[in-house]
FIZALUM-316573 format. One record per residue (C-alpha): x, y, z; residue number from 1. Coordinates in Angstrom, 3 decimals. Example, Ala and Ser with C-alpha at 12.3 -4.5 7.8 and 13.67 -1.06 7.14 Angstrom:
2
<node c1="12.300" c2="-4.500" c3="7.800" k="1"/>
<node c1="13.670" c2="-1.060" c3="7.140" k="2"/>
***
This chain:
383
<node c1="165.005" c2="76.931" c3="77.540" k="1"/>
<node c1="161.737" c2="74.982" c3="77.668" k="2"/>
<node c1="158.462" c2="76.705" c3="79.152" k="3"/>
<node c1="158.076" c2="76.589" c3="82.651" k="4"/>
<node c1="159.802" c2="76.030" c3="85.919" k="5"/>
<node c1="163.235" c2="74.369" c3="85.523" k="6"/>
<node c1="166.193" c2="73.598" c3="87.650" k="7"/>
<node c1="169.519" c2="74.013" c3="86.590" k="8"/>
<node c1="173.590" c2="73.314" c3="87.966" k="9"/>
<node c1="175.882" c2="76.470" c3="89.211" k="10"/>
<node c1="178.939" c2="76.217" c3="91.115" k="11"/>
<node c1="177.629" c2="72.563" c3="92.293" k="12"/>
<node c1="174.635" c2="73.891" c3="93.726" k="13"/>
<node c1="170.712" c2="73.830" c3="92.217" k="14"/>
<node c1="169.054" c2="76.752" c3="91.339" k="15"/>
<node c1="165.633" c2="77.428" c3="89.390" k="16"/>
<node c1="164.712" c2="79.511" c3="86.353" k="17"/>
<node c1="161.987" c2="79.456" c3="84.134" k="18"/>
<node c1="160.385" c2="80.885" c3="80.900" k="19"/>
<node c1="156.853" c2="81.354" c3="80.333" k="20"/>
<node c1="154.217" c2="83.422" c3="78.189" k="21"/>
<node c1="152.483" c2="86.190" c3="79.753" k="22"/>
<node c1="150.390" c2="87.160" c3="76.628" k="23"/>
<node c1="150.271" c2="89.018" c3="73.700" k="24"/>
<node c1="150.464" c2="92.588" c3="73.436" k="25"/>
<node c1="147.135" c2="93.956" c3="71.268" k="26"/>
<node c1="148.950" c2="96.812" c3="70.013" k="27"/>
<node c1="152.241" c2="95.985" c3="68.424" k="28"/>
<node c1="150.686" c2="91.957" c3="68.139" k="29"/>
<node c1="154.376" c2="90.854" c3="70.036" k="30"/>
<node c1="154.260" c2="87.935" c3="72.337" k="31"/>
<node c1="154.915" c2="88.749" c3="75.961" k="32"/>
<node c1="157.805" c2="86.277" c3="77.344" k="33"/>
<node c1="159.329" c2="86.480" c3="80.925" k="34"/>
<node c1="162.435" c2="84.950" c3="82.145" k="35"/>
<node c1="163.580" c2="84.863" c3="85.349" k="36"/>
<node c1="166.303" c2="82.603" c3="87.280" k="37"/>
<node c1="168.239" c2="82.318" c3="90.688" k="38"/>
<node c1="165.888" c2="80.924" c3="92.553" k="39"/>
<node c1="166.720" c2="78.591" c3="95.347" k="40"/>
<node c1="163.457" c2="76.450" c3="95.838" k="41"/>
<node c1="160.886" c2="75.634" c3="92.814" k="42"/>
<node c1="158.372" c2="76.521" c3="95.265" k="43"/>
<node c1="159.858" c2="80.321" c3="95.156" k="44"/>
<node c1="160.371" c2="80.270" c3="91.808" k="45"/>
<node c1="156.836" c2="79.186" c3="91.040" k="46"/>
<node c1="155.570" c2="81.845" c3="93.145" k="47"/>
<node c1="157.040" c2="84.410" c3="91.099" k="48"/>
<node c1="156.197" c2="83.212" c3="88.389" k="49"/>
<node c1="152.370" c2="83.115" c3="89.789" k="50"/>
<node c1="153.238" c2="87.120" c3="90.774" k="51"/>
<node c1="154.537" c2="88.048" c3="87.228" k="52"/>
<node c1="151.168" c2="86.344" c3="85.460" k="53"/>
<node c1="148.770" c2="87.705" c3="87.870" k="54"/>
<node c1="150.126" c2="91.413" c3="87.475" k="55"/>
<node c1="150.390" c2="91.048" c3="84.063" k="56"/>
<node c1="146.801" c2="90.361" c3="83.481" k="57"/>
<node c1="145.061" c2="92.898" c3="85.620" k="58"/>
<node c1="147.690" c2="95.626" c3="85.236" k="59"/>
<node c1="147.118" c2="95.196" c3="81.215" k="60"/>
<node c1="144.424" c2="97.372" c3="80.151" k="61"/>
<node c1="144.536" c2="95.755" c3="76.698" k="62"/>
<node c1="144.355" c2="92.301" c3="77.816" k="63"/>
<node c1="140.890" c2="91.132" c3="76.070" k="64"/>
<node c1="141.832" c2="90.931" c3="72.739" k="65"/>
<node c1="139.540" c2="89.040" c3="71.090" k="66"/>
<node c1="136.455" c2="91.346" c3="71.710" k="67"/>
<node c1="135.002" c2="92.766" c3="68.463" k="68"/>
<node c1="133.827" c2="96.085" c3="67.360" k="69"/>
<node c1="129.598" c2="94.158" c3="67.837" k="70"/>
<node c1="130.087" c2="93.464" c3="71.031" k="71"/>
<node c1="131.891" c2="96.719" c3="72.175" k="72"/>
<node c1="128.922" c2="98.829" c3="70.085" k="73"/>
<node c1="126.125" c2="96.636" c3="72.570" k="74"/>
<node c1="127.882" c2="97.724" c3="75.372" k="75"/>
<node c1="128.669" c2="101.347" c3="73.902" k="76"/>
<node c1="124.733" c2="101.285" c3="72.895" k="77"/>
<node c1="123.310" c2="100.259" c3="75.901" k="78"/>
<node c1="124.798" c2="102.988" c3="78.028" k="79"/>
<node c1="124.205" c2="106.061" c3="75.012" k="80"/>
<node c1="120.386" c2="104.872" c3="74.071" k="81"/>
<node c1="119.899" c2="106.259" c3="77.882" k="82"/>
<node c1="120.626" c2="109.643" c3="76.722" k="83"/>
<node c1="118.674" c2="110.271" c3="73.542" k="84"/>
<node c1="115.271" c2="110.150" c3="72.626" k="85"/>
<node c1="113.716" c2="107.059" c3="70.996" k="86"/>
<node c1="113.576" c2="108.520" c3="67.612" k="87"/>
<node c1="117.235" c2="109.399" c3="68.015" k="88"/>
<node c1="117.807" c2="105.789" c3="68.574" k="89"/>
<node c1="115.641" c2="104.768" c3="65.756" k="90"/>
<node c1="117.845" c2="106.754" c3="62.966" k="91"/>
<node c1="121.008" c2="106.152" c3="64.417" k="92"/>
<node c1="120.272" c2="101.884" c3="65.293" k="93"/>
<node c1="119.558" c2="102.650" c3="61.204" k="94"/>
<node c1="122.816" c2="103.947" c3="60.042" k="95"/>
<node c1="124.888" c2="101.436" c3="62.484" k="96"/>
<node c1="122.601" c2="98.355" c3="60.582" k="97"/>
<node c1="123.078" c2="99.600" c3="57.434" k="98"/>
<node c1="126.310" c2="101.092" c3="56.954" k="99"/>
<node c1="128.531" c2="100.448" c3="60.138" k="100"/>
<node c1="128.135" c2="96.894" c3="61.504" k="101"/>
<node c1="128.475" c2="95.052" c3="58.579" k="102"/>
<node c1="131.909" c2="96.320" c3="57.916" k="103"/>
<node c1="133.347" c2="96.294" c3="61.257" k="104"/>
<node c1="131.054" c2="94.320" c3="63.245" k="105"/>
<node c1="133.046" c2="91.259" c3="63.407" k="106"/>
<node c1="136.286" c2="92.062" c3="63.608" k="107"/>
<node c1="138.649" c2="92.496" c3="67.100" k="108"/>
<node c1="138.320" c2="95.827" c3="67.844" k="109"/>
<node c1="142.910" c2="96.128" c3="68.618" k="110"/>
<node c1="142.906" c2="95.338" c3="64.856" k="111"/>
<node c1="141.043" c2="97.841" c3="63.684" k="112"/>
<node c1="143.613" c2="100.602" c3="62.736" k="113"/>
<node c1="143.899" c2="103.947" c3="60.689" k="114"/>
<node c1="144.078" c2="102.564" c3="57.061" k="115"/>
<node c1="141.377" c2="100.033" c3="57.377" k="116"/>
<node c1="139.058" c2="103.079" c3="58.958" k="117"/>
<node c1="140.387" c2="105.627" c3="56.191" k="118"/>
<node c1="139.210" c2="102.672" c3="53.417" k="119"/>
<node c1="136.005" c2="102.472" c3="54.644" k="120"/>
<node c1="135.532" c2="106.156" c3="54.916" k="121"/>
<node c1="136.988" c2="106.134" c3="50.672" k="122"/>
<node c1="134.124" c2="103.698" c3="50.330" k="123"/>
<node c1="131.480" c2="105.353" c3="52.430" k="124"/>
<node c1="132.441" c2="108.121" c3="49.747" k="125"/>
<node c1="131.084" c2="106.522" c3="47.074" k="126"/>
<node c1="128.211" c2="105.281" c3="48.073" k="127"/>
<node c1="126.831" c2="108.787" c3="50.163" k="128"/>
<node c1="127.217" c2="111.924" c3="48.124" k="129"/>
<node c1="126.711" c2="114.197" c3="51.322" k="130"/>
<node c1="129.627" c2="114.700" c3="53.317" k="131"/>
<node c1="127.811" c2="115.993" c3="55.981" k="132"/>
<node c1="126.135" c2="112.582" c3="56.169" k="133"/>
<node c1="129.673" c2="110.490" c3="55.693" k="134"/>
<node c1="130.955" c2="112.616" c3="58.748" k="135"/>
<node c1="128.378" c2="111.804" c3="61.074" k="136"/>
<node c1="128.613" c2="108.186" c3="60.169" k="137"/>
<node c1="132.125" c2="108.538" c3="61.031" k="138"/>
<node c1="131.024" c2="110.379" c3="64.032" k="139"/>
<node c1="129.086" c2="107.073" c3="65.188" k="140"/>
<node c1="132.215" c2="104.922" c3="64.627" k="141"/>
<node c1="134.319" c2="106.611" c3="66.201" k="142"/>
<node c1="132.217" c2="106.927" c3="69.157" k="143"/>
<node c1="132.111" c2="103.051" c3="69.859" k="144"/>
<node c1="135.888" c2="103.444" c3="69.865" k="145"/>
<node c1="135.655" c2="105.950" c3="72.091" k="146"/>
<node c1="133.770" c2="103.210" c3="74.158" k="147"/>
<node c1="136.247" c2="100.750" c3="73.937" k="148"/>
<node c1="139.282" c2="103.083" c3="75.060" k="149"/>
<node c1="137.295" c2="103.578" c3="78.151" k="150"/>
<node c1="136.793" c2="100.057" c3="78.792" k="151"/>
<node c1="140.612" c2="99.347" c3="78.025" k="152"/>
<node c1="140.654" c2="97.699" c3="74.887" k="153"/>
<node c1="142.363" c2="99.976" c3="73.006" k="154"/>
<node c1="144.664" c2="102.864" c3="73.531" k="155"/>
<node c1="144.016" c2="105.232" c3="70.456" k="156"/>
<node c1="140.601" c2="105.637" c3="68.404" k="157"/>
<node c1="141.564" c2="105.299" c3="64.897" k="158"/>
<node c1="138.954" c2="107.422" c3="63.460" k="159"/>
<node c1="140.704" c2="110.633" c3="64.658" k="160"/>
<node c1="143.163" c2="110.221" c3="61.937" k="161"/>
<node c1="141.037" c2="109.341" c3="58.849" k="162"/>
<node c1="140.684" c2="112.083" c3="56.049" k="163"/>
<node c1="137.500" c2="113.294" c3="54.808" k="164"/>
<node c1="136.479" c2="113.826" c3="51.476" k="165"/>
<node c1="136.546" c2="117.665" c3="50.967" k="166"/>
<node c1="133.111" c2="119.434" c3="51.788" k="167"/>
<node c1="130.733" c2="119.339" c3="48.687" k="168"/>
<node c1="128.045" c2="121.397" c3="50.581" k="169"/>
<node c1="125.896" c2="123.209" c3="47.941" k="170"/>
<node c1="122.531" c2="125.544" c3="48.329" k="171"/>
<node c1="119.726" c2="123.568" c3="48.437" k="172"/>
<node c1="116.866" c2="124.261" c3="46.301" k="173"/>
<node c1="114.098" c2="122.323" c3="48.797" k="174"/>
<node c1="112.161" c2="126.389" c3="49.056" k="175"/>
<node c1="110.040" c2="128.358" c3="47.096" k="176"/>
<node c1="110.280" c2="132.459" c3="47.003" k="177"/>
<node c1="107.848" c2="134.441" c3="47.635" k="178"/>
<node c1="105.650" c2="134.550" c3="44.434" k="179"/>
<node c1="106.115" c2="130.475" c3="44.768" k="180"/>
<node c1="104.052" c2="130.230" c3="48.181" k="181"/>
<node c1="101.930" c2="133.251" c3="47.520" k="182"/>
<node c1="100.843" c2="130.570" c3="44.625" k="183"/>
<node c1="100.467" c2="127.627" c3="46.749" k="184"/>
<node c1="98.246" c2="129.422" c3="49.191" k="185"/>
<node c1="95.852" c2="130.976" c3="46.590" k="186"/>
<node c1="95.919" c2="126.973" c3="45.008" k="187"/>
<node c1="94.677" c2="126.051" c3="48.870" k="188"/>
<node c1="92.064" c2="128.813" c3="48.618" k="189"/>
<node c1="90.781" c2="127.874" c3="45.067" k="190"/>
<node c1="90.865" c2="124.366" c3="45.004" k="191"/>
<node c1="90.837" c2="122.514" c3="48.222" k="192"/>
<node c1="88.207" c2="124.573" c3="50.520" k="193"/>
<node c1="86.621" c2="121.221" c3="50.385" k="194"/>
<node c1="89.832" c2="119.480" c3="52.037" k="195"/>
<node c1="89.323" c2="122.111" c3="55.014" k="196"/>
<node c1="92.351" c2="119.506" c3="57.235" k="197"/>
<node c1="94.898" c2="119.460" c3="54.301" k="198"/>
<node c1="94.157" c2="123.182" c3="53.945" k="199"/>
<node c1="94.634" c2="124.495" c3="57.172" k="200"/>
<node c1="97.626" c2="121.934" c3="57.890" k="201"/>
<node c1="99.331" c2="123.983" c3="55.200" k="202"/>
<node c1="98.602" c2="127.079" c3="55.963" k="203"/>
<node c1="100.389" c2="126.274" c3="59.097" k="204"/>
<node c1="102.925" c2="125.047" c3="58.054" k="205"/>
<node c1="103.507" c2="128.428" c3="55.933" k="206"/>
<node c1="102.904" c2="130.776" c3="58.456" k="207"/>
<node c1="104.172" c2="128.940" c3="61.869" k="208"/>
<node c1="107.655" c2="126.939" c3="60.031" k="209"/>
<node c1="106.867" c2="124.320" c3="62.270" k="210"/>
<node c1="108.195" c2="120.835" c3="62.188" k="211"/>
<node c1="105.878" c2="118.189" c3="60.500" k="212"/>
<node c1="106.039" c2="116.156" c3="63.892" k="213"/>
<node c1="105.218" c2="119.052" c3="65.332" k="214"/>
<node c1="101.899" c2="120.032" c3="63.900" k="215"/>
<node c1="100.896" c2="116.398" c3="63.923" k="216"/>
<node c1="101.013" c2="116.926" c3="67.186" k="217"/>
<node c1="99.046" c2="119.614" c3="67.742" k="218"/>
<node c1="96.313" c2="119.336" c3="70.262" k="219"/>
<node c1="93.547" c2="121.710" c3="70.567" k="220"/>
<node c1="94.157" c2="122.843" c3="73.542" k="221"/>
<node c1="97.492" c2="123.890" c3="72.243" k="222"/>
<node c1="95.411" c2="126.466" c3="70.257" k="223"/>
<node c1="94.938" c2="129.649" c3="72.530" k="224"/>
<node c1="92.215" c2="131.503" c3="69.993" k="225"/>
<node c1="92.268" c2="134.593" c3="72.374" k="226"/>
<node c1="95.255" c2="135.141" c3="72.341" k="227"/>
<node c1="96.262" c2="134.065" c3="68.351" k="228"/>
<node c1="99.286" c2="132.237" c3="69.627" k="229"/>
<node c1="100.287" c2="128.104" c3="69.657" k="230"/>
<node c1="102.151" c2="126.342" c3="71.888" k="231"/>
<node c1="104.446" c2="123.657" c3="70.383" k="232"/>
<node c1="105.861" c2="121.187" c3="73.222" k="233"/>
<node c1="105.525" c2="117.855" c3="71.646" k="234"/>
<node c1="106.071" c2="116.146" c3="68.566" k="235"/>
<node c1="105.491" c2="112.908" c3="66.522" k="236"/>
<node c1="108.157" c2="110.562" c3="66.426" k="237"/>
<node c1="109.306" c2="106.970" c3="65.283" k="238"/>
<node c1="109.881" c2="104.658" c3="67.575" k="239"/>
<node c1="112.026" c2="101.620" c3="67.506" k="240"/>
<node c1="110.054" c2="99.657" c3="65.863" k="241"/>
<node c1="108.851" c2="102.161" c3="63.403" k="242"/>
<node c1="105.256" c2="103.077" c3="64.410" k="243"/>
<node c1="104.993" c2="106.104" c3="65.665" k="244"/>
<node c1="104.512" c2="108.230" c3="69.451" k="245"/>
<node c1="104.523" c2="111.547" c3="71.005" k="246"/>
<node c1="107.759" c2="112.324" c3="72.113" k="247"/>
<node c1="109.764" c2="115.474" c3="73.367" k="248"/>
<node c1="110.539" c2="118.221" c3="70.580" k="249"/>
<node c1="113.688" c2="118.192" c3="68.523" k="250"/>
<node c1="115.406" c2="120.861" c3="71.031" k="251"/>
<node c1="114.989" c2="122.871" c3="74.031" k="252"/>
<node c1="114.599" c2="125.739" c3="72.144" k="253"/>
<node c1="111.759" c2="123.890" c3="70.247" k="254"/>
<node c1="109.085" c2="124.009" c3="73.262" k="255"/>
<node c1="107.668" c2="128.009" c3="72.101" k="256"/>
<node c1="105.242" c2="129.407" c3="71.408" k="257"/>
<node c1="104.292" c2="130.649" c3="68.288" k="258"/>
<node c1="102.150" c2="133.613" c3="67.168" k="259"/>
<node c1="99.407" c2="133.377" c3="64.127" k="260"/>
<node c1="97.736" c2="135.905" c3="61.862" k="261"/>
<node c1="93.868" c2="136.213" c3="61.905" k="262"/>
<node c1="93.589" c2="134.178" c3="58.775" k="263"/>
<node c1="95.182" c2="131.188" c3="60.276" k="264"/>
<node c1="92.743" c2="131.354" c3="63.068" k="265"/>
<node c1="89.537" c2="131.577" c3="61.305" k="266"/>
<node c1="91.091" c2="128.593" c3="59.222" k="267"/>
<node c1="91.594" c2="126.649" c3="62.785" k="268"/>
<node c1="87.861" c2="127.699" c3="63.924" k="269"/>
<node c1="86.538" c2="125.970" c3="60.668" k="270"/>
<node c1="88.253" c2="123.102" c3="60.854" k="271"/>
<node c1="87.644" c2="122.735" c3="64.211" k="272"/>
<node c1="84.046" c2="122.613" c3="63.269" k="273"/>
<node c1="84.277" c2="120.204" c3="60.603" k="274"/>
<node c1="86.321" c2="117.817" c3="62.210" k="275"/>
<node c1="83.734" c2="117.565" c3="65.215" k="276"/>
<node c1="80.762" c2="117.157" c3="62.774" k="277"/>
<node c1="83.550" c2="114.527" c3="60.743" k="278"/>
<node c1="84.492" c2="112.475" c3="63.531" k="279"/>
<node c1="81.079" c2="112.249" c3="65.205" k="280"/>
<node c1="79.423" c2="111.288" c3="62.124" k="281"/>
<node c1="82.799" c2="108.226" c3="62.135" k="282"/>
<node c1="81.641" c2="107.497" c3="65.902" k="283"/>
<node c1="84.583" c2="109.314" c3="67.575" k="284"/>
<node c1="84.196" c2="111.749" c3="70.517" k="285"/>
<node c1="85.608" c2="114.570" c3="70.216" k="286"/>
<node c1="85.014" c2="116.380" c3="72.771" k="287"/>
<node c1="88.223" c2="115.182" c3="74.765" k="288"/>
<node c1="90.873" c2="118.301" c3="75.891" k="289"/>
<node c1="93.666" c2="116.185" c3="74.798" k="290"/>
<node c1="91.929" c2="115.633" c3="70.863" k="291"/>
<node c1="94.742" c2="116.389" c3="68.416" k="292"/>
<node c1="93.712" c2="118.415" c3="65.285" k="293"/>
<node c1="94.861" c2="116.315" c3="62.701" k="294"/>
<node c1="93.668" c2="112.618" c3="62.564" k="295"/>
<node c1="92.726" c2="110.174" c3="60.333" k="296"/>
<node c1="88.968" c2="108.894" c3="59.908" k="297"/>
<node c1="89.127" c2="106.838" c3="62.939" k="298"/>
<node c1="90.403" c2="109.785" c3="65.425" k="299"/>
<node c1="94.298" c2="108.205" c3="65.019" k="300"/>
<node c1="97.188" c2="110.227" c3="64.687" k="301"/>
<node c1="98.109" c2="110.690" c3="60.490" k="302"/>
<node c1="101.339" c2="109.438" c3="59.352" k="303"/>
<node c1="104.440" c2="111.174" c3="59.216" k="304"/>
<node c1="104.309" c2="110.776" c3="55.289" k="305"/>
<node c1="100.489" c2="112.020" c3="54.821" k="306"/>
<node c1="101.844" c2="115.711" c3="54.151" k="307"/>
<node c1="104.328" c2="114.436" c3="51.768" k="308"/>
<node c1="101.329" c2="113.023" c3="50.002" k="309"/>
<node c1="99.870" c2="115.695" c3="49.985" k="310"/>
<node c1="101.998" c2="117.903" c3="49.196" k="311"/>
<node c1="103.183" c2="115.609" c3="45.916" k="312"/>
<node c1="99.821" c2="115.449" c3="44.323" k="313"/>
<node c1="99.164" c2="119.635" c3="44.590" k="314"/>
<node c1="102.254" c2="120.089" c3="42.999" k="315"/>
<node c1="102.374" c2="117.576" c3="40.325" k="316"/>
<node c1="98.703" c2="118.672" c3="39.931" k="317"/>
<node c1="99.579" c2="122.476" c3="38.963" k="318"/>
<node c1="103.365" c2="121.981" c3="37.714" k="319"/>
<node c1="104.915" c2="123.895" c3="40.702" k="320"/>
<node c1="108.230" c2="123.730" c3="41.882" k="321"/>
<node c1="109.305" c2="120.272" c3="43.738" k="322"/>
<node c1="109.640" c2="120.726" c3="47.286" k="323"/>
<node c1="109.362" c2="118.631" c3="50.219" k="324"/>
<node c1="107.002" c2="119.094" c3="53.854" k="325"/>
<node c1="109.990" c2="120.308" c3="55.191" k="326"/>
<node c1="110.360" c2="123.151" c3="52.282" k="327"/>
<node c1="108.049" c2="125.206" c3="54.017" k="328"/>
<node c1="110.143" c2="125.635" c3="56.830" k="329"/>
<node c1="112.990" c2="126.703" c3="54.383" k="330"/>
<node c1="110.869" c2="129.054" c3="52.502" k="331"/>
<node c1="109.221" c2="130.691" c3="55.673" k="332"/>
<node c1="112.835" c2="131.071" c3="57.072" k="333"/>
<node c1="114.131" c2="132.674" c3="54.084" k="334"/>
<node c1="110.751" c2="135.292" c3="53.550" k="335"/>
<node c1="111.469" c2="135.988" c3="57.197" k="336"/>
<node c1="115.243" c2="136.854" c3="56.582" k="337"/>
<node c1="114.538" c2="138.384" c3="53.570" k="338"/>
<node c1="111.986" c2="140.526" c3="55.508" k="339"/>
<node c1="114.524" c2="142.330" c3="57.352" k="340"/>
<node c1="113.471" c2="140.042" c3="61.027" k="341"/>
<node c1="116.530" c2="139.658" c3="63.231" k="342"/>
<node c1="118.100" c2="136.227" c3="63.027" k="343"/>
<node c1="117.434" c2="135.829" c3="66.769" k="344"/>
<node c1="113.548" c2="135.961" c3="66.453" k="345"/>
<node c1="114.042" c2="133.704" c3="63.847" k="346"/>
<node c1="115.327" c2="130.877" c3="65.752" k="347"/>
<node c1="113.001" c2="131.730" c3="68.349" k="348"/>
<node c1="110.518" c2="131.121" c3="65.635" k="349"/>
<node c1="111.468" c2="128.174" c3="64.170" k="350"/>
<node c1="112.902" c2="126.787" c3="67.645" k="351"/>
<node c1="116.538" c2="125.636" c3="66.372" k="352"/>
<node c1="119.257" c2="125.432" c3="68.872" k="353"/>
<node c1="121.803" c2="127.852" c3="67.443" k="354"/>
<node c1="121.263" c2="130.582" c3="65.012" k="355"/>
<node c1="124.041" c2="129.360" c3="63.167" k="356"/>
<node c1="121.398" c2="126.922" c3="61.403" k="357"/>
<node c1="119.433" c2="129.156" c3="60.439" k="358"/>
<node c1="121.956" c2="130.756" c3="58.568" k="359"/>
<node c1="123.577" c2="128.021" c3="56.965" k="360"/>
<node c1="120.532" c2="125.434" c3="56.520" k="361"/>
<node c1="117.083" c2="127.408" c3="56.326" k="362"/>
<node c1="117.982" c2="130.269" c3="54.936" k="363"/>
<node c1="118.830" c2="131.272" c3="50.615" k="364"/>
<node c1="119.061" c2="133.514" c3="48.359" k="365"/>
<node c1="116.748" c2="133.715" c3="45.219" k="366"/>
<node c1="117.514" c2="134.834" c3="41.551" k="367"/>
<node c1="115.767" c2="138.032" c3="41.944" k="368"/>
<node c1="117.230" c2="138.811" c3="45.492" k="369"/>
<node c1="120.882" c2="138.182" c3="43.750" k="370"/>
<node c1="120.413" c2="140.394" c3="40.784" k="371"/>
<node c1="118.744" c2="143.081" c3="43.215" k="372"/>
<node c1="122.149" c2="143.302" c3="44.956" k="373"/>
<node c1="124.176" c2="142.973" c3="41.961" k="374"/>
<node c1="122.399" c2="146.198" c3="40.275" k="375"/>
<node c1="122.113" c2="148.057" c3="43.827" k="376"/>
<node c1="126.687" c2="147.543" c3="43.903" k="377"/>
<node c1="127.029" c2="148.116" c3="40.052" k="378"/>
<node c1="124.891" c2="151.886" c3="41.084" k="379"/>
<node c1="127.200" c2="152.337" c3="44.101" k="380"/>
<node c1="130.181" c2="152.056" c3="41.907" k="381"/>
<node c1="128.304" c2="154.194" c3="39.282" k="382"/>
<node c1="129.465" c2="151.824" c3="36.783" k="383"/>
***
């Protein structure tokens, strides 16, 4: 039977059929033919046919089949950038340039199935050693398929099937142990009283386990000197186009405050000295309540990578142990579990959202804190 309304002999009399295309189902990829006949008027058998087409298309939910993966992540983006901070966006717009779009960015989103995600995730494999990181890259895709089973395009997300390479998670070595920052501080002492900003950044950062956004953005009146104590509610962040702002902090948890040692704050008075005398001498006033302790020359905020500098030149200067900025938050958290300090002040300290963290990220275990226990069993045994 050809396509369309058609009339057709029975019994002497003229009746109308026809046969026509309704579409093509996304899912199994089957065209979607209709037949119908019996009809005593083309005009009634037209109408039906009008009924069957029009039902068909809005009582599909998988009708738009030629909409790709790109244009379901812009729609899937525009709605989820409302939710997260900018720097949020920043990282993750990064991972979805770099390791997302340009393998599925192009392609209809009904023909993306289970073996072509599980290939990419093989591949992803090879190229990022962390399975942590592969996961939440899968995390991301997934979540634009998410997207486009709420807008109807698709009735399963294929990511919830793939396999993940088996977790590789080892103990990081980014911390020093106690002897380790003992050092660095008597190397501050010793050798940089004359860098009196570098100085007391560190010393904060080795006493307080702050965030480096977070003492960047430090302002002075974020200092209570009576009182010893710092309040953290801000931090420095990227933006989307890479220069940098105050934003929020990482976590609820992370607006605290924070208690220092005398030291610290006789470090903080001095500096807070020099920097007027520094920046007034440069032309800047300093005298504003909203002046933030560390700047550059020209009363700017420093960069996010300053304390990595830093922090590369002391060390390759005295032949210490490699660690990064954010080393000194590991190494405070595991002096103050090693102390004996109840994991719930510590994550009031370091202002994570679950203590979980700090067990599994921040804090580690030593040499000398391992053989300790293995010679405190091996005399409980009596061996």
């Amino acid at each position: 039977m050809n396509k369309g309304v058609h009339a057709y002999k029975k019994q002497n009399k003229t009746y109308y059929q026809f046969r026509d295309y309704l579409g093509t189902d996304p899912i199994s990829g089957k065209k979607k033919e209709v037949t119908r006949s019996g009809f005593k008027s083309k005009r009634e058998a037209k109408l039906e046919l009008d009924r069957l087409k029009y039902e068909y298309e809005h009582s599909n939910p998988f009708q738009n089949t030629n909409i790709t993966y790109g244009e379901v992540f812009e729609m899937w983006y525009k709605v989820w950038s409302t939710t997260v901070v900018e720097s949020t966006q920043n990282r993750v717009s990064g991972i979805f340039k770099h390791h997302i779009l340009p393998v599925f960015s192009q392609r209809p989103v009904s023909k993306l199935d289970v073996r072509f995600c599980q290939k990419y995730v093989d591949t992803l494999a090879s190229d990022i050693k962390s399975v942590a990181s592969i996961r939440k890259t899968g995390s991301y895709v997934g979540a634009v398929f998410r997207h486009a089973m709420r807008l109807g395009y698709i009735k399963n997300n294929p990511m919830t099937l793939v396999i993940y390479p088996k977790s590789n998670v080892t103990q990081s070595n980014n911390f020093w142990n106690k002897d380790q920052l003992k050092q660095f501080l008597k190397i501050l002492d010793e050798h940089y009283a004359d860098h009196p900003q570098m100085r007391t950044y560190f010393y904060l950062s080795a006493v307080t386990a702050c965030r480096k956004g977070e003492l960047l953005a430090l302002q002075w009146k974020d200092i209570n000197f009576k009182e010893r104590s710092i309040t953290i509610n801000k931090t420095v962040t990227r933006t989307l186009d890479n220069s940098q702002a105050i934003g929020k902090p990482k976590t609820a948890n992370s607006n605290r405050v924070i208690y220092i040692d005398e030291r610290t704050v006789q470090l903080l008075k001095e500096w807070k000295t020099k920097q007027k005398a520094f920046l007034q001498r440069n032309g800047s006033n300093t005298i504003k309540i909203d002046q933030f302790i560390f700047t550059t020359s020209e009363n700017t905020l420093l960069s996010l990578m300053t304390p990595n500098h830093w922090l590369t030149k002391i060390i390759n200067r005295f032949n210490l142990k490699q660690i990064s900025p954010h080393g000194l938050r590991h190494t405070v958290a595991t002096l103050l579990s090693q102390s004996g300090i109840p994991i719930k002040q510590i994550q009031m300290q370091l202002g994570d959202s679950d203590a979980s963290i700090i067990l599994n990220t921040y804090t580690h275990v030593d040499e000398a804190i391992k053989k300790e226990t293995t010679q405190k069993f091996s005399s409980f045994l009596a061996l």
